[in-house]
C-alpha positions in Angstrom: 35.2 55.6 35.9 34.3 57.0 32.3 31.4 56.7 30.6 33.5 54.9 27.9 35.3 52.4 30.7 31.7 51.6 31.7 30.9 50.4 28.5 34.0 48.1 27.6 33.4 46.4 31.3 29.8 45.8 30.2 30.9 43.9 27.1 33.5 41.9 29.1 30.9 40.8 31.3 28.4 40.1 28.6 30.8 38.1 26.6 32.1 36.0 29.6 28.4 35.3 30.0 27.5 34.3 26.6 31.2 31.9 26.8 29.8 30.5 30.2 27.2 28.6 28.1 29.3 27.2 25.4 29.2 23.3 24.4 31.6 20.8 23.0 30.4 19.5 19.4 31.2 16.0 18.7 33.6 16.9 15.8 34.5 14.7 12.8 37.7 13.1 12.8 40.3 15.3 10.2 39.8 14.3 6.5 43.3 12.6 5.6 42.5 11.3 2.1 40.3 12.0 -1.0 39.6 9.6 -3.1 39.0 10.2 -6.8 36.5 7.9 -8.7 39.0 7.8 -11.8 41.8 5.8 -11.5 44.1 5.8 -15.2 41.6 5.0 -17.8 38.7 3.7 -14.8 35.6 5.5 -14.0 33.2 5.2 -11.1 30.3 2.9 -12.2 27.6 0.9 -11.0 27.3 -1.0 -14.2 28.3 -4.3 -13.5 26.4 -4.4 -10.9 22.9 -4.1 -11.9 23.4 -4.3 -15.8 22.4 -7.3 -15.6 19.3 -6.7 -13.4 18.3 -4.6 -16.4 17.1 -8.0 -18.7 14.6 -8.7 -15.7 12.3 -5.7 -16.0 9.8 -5.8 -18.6 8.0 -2.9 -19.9 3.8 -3.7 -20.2 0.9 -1.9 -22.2 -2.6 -2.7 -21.5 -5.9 -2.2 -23.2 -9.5 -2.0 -22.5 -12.3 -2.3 -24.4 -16.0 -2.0 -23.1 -18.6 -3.6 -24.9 -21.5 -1.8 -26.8 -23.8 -3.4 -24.4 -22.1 -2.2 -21.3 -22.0 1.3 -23.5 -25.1 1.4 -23.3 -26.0 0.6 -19.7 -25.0 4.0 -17.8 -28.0 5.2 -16.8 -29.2 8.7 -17.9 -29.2 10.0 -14.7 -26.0 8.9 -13.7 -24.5 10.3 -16.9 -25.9 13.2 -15.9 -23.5 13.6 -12.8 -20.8 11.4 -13.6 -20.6 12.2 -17.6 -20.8 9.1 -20.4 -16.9 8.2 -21.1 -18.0 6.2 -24.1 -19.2 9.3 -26.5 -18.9 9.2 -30.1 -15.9 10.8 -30.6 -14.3 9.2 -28.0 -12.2 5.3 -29.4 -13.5 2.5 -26.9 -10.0 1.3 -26.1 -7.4 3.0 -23.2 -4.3 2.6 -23.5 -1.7 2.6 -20.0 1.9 1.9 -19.8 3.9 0.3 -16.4 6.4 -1.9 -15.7 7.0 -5.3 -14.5 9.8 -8.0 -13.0 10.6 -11.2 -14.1 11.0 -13.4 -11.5 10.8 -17.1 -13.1 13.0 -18.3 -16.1 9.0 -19.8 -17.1 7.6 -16.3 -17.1 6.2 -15.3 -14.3 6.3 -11.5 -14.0 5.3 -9.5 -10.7 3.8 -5.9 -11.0 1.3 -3.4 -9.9 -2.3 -4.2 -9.7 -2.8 -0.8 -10.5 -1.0 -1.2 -14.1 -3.2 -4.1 -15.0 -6.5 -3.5 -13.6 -9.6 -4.0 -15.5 -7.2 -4.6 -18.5 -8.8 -7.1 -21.6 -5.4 -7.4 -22.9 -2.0 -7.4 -21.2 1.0 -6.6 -23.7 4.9 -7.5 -22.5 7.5 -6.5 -23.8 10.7 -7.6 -23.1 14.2 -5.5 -23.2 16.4 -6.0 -26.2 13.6 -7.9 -27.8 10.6 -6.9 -30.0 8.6 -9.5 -29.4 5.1 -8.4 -27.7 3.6 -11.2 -25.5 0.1 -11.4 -24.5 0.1 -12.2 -20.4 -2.4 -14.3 -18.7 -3.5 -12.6 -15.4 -2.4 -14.9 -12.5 -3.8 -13.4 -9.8 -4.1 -10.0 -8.0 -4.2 -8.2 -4.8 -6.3 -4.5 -4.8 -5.3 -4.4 -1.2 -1.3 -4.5 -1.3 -1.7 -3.5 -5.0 0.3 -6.6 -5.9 -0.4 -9.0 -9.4 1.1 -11.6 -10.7 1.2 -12.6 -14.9 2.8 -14.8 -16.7 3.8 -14.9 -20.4 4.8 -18.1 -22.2 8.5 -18.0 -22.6 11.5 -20.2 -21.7 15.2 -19.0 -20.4 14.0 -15.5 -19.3 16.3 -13.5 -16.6 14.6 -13.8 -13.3 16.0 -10.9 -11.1 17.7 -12.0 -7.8 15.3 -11.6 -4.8 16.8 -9.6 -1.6 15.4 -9.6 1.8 13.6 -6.5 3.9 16.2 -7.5 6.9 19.1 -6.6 5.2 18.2 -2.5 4.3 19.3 0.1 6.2 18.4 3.3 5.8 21.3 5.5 3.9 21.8 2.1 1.0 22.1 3.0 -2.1 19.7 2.2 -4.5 18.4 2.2 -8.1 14.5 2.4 -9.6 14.3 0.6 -13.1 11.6 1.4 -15.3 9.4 2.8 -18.3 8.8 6.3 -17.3 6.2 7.9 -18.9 6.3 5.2 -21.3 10.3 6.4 -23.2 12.1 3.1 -22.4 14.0 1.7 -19.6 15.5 3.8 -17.7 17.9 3.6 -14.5 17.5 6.3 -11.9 19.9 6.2 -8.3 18.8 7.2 -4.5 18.6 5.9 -1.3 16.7 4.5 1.0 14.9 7.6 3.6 12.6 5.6 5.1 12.0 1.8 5.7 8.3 0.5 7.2 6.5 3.7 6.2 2.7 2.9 6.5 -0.7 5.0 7.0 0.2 6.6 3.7 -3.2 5.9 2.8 -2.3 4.5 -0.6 -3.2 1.1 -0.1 -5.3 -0.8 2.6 -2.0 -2.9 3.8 1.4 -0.8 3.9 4.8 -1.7 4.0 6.5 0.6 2.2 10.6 1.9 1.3 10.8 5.2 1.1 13.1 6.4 -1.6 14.4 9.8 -3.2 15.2 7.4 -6.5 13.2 9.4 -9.2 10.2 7.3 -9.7 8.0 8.8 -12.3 4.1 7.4 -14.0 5.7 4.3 -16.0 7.8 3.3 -12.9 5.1 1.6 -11.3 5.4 -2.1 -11.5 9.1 -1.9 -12.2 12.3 -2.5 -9.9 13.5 -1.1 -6.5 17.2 -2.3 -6.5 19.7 -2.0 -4.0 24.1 -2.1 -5.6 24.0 -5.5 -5.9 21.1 -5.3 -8.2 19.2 -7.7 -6.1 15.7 -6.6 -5.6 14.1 -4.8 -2.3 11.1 -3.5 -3.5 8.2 -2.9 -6.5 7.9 0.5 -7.4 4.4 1.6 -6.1 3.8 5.7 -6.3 4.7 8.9 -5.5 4.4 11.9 -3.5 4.2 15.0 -5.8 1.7 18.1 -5.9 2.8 19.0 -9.5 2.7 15.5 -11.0 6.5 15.3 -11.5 8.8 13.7 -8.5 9.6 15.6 -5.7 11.7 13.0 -4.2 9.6 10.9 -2.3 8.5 7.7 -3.7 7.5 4.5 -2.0 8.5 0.8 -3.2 6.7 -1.9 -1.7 9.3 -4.1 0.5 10.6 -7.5 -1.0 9.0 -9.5 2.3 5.5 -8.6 1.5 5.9 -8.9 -2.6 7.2 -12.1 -1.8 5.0 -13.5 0.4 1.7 -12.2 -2.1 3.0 -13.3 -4.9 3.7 -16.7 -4.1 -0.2 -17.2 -2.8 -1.1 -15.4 -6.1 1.0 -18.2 -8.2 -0.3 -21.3 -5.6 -4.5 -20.3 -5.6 -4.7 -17.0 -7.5 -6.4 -15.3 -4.7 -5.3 -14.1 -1.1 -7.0 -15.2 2.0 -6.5 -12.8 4.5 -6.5 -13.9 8.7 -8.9 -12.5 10.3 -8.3 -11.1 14.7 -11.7 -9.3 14.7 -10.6 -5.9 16.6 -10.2 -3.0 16.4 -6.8 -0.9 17.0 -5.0 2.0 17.5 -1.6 3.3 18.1 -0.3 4.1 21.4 -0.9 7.9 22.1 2.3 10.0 24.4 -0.6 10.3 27.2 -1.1 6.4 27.0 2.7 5.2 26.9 2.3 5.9 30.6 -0.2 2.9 31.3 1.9 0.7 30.0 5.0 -0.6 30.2 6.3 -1.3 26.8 6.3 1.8 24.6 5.2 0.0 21.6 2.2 -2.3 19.9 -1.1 -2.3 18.9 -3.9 -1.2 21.4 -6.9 -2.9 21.0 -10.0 -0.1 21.3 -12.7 -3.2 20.5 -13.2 -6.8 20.6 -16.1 -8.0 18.5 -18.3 -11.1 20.3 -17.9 -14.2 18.5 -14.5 -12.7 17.0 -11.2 -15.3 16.5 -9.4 -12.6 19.0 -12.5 -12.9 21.9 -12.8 -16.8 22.0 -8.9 -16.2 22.8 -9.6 -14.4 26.1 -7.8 -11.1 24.2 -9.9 -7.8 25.9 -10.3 -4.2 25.1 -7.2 -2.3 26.8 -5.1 -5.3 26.1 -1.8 -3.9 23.5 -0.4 -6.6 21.6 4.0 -6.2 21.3 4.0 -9.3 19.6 2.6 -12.0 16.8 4.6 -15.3 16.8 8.8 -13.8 17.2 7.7 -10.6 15.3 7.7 -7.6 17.4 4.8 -5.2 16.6 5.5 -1.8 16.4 2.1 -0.5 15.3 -1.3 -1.2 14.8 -0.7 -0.8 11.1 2.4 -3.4 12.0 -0.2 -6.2 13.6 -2.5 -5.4 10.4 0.6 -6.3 8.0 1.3 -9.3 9.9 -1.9 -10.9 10.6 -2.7 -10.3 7.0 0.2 -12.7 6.1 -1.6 -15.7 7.6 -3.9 -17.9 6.0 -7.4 -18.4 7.8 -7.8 -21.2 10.2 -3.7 -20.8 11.3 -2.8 -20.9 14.7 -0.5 -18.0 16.2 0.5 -17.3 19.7 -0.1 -13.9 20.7 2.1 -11.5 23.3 0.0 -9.4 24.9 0.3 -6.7 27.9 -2.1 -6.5 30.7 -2.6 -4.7 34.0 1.5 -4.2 33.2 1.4 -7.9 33.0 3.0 -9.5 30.0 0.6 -12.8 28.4 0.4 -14.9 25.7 -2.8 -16.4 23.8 -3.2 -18.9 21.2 -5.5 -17.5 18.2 -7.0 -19.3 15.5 -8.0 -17.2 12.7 -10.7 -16.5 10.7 -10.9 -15.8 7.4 -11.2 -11.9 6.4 -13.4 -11.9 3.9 -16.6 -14.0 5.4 -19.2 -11.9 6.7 -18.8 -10.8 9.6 -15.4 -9.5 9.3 -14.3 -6.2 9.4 -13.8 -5.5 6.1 -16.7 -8.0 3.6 -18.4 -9.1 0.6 -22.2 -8.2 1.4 -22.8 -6.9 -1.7 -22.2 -8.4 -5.3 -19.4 -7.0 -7.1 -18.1 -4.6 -3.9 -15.7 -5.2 -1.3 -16.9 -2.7 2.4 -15.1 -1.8 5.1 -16.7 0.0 8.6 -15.5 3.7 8.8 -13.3 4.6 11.9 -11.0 7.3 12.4 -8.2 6.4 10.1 -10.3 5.5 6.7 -11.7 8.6 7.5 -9.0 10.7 6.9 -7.1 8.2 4.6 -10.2 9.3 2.5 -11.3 12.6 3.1 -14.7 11.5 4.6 -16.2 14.4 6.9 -17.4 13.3 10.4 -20.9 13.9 9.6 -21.0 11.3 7.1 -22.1 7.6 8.6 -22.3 4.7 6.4 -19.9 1.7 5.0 -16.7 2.9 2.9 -16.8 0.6 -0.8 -13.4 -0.3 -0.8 -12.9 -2.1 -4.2 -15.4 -2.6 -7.2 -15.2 -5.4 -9.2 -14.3 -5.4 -12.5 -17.5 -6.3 -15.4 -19.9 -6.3 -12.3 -23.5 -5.0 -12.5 -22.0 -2.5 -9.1 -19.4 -1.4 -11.7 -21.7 -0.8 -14.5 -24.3 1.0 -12.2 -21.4 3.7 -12.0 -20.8 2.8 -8.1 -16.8 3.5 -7.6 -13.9 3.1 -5.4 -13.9 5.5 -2.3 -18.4 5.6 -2.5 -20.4 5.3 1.1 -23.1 3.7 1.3 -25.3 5.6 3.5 -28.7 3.6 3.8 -30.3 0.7 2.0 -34.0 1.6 1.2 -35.5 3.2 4.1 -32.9 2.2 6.7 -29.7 4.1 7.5 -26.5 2.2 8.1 -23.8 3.2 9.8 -21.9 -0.4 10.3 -21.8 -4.0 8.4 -23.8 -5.5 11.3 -26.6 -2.7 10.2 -25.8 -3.4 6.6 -25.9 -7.4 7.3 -29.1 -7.1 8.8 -30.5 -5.4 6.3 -29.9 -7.1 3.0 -31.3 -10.2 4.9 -35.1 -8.1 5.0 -34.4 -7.7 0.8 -33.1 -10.8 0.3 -33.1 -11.5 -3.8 -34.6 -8.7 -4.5 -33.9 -5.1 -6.3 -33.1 -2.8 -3.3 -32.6 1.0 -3.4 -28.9 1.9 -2.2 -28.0 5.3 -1.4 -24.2 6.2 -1.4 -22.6 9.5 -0.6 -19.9 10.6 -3.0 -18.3 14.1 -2.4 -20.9 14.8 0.2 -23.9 14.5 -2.7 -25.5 11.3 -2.6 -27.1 9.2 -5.5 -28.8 6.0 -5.6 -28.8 2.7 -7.5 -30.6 -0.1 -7.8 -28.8 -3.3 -7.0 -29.6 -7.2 -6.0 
C-alpha cells in the first residue's frame, strides 16, 4: 500500500469517527409565510394601545431648600472631611427631575421615593397641560423605594393596574417617562427577567428586569406591558457609563400595589416581623433536604415571633400561607407584606419531614427586631454576609449598618449618612443591636460619643 493510500484510509477512518458522534438538532418547522407590518395605507403600531396610558404619567420637579440655621450647623471638622455643600457661591435650592403615575381620578400619584426624598416642594406637571401643581407627600417607603402624593385635581386619567401573575418573560413592554428631564418619552423592550432580587438596590426586592431603555428621568414613571396596563414603576439601572446598557429593573405591580395602598390608609408601613435569620439553599445543602427550594433558617432569636412558634435553626421554610417561597429574599418579600400582630401558617421541612406552624408577627420596627429605631433620626440593621457585600463593607469591620437617615433630624444635620457603621458608642464596641441596645440604656438622655466607620476611616459625633 502507498504512502499516499495510507493517508486517504486515515482520513476515511477519522471522518467515520468524527460522523459516529453526530446529534439530531431539534429543528424549526419550515418558514411558510412572512408577514409584512404594512398592509395598503396600514402600518405596524402600538399606538392605540398605550396612547392613552400616556395622560397617566406625570412628569415631577422637586426642590430643596436648607435653612441658614441648618447652614450653619456642619461642624468644622466634619466640613473638613465631608466638604460644606452650602458655600457662597453655591444657590441653597436643588433641583431633580422624575416621573410619576396617576392612579386615582382624585389625584393620587405613585412614584419613587428616591425622586421625592427630602424634597420642601413637590412640582407635577401633567401631560398636555401647563399647569404645575404643588403635591402633598402621602407617605413613603425608603425600604421598597415606593411614595405616594397626591395633587388636588378632579377627572385625572388613572392608568389601568395589571397583575405580576400574568408576565412572562419574552412580553413585550414599554417604559414611559421624563428622561433626563426632555419630555415624555415612550421607549419598547421586554421583559428578561421576572423576581430578580439581591440587587442590592433596595432593602426589599421584587424586581422586572427589562432591556426597555430606562434612563435618570425614568424613575418614578411607567413599566407598561401592550395593553398599556401597568406591571411595574420604573426603579434604576445597571450601567457603568451612566447611559443604559440594557438592563433596567421596574418594581412589580403586586408589591407597588400592595405599598401604596398602606401609604394612602396610615401613611406609613408596618412591616411583620419572623425574627431569623436566613439564607439560601447552597448545591452541597440541596442534599439534606428534600425540597430544592426555600429559605433556611441559620438563627432563631429567643423571645422571637418565629421561636414561640416551635420554628428551629435547620428548619427551611417552602411556604407562607399558599405562596411558595423560593428564596430567603422570597420569605423576606412576603413576610414584609403583613401587618404586625397577623397570623400566618407556616410550611416548614424538618428531619425530611414536611410541618406547618402558626406565627403571629411582630412588628419590624420595635426594638428588638432585626432591623430598629435605637437611635433618633436613624434606621440600623445587624451586618451579616449579604449587607456586607450589598454594601461594600470589608470583614474586618464590626458594628451596626445605618440604613436610612431621616430627613431635618439632628443625625442628619451631624453629617451621619446612609450606608455609615457605627462601630462603638463611647468606650464600648458594638458589633450587634443587642450590644447597641444595651448600651444606650447606660447613656440614657444624655450626649453620647458615637463612632461610625465610613470608607474604612471612622469619625465621631455627638448624639442624644
Amino acid at each position: 500500500m502507498t504512502r499516499t493510500r495510507i493517508m486517504l484510509s486515515g482520513i476515511l477512518l477519522l471522518s467515520l469517527s468524527m460522523h459516529a458522534a453526530s446529534i439530531d438538532f431539534n429543528e424549526a418547522p419550515k418558514i411558510t409565510k412572512r408577514i409584512s407590518p404594512s398592509v395598503k395605507n396600514s402600518i405596524l403600531s402600538y399606538n392605540a394601545a398605550i396612547g392613552h396610558t400616556t395622560q397617566s404619567i406625570v412628569h415631577i420637579a422637586t426642590k430643596q431648600a436648607r435653612s441658614q440655621e441648618k447652614m450653619r450647623q456642619m461642624h468644622p471638622f466634619f466640613e473638613q472631611f465631608f466638604g460644606n455643600p452650602y458655600q457662597k457661591n453655591d444657590a441653597p435650592v436643588r433641583q431633580s427631575l422624575g416621573s410619576g403615575v396617576i392612579v386615582s381620578k382624585d389625584g393620587y400619584i405613585i412614584t419613587n421615593n428616591h425622586v421625592i426624598d427630602n424634597a420642601d416642594e413637590i412640582i407635577v406637571k401633567i401631560p398636555g397641560n401647563n399647569q404645575e401643581y404643588i403635591a402633598k407627600l402621602i407617605g413613603k417607603d425608603p425600604k421598597s423605594d415606593v411614595a405616594v402624593i397626591k395633587i388636588e385635581a378632579e377627572d385625572l386619567k388613572p392608568i389601568m393596574m395589571g397583575s405580576s401573575s400574568d408576565l412572562k418573560v419574552g412580553d413585550v413592554v414599554f417604559a414611559i417617562g421624563n428622561p433626563f428631564g426632555v419630555g415624555q418619552s415612550v421607549t419598547q423592550g421586554i421583559i428578561s427577567a421576572q423576581h430578580k432580587n439581591s440587587i442590592g438596590i433596595n432593602e426589599y426586592e421584587n424586581f422586572i428586569q427589562t432591556d426597555a431603555s430606562i434612563n435618570p428621568g425614568n424613575s418614578g414613571g411607567a413599566l407598561v406591558d401592550s395593553r398599556g396596563a401597568l406591571i411595574g414603576i420604573n426603579s434604576a439601572i445597571i450601567t457603568r457609563s451612566g447611559g443604559n446598557n440594557g438592563i433596567g429593573f421596574a418594581i412589580e405591580v403586586d408589591m407597588v400595589k400592595n405599598i401604596a395602598q398602606k401609604l394612602i390608609e396610615s401613611g406609613s408601613i408596618a412591616r411583620g416581623y419572623l425574627g431569623v435569620h436566613i439564607s439560601d439553599l447552597s448545591k452541597e445543602l440541596r442534599k439534606l433536604y428534600k425540597n430544592d427550594e426555600g429559605a433556611l433558617l441559620i438563627e432563631v432569636q429567643e423571645g422571637s415571633p418565629a421561636s414561640k412558634a416551635g420554628l428551629q435553626r435547620g428548619d427551611l421554610i417552602i411556604k407562607v400561607e399558599d405562596h411558595q417561597i423560593s428564596s430567603s429574599a422570597d420569605l423576606k418579600n412576603k413576610i414584609g407584606m403583613y401587618k404586625p400582630e397577623s397570623k400566618v401558617q407556616i410550611t416548614y421541612e424538618r428531619d425530611k419531614k414536611l410541618e406547618t406552624a402558626t406565627v403571629l408577627l411582630g412588628d419590624l420596627s420595635e426594638p428588638g427586631s432585626s432591623n430598629a429605631t435605637l437611635i433618633e433620626g436613624l434606621e440600623l440593621k445587624e451586618l451579616d454576609e449579604r449587607t456586607r457585600y450589598n454594601h461594600r463593607i470589608p470583614k474586618d469591620i464590626e458594628g451596626i449598618l445605618i440604613t436610612s437617615v431621616l430627613s431635618d433630624s439632628e443625625a442628619e444635620s451631624q453629617g451621619i449618612r446612609q450606608g455609615d457603621v457605627i462601630v462603638q458608642v463611647e468606650k464600648r464596641a458594638v458589633s450587634s443591636l443587642k450590644e447597641l441596645r444595651l448600651t444606650l440604656k447606660k447613656y440614657k438622655d444624655v450626649y453620647k460619643r458615637i463612632y461610625i466607620n465610613r470608607n474604612g476611616r471612622v469619625y465621631v459625633v455627638a448624639l442624644k
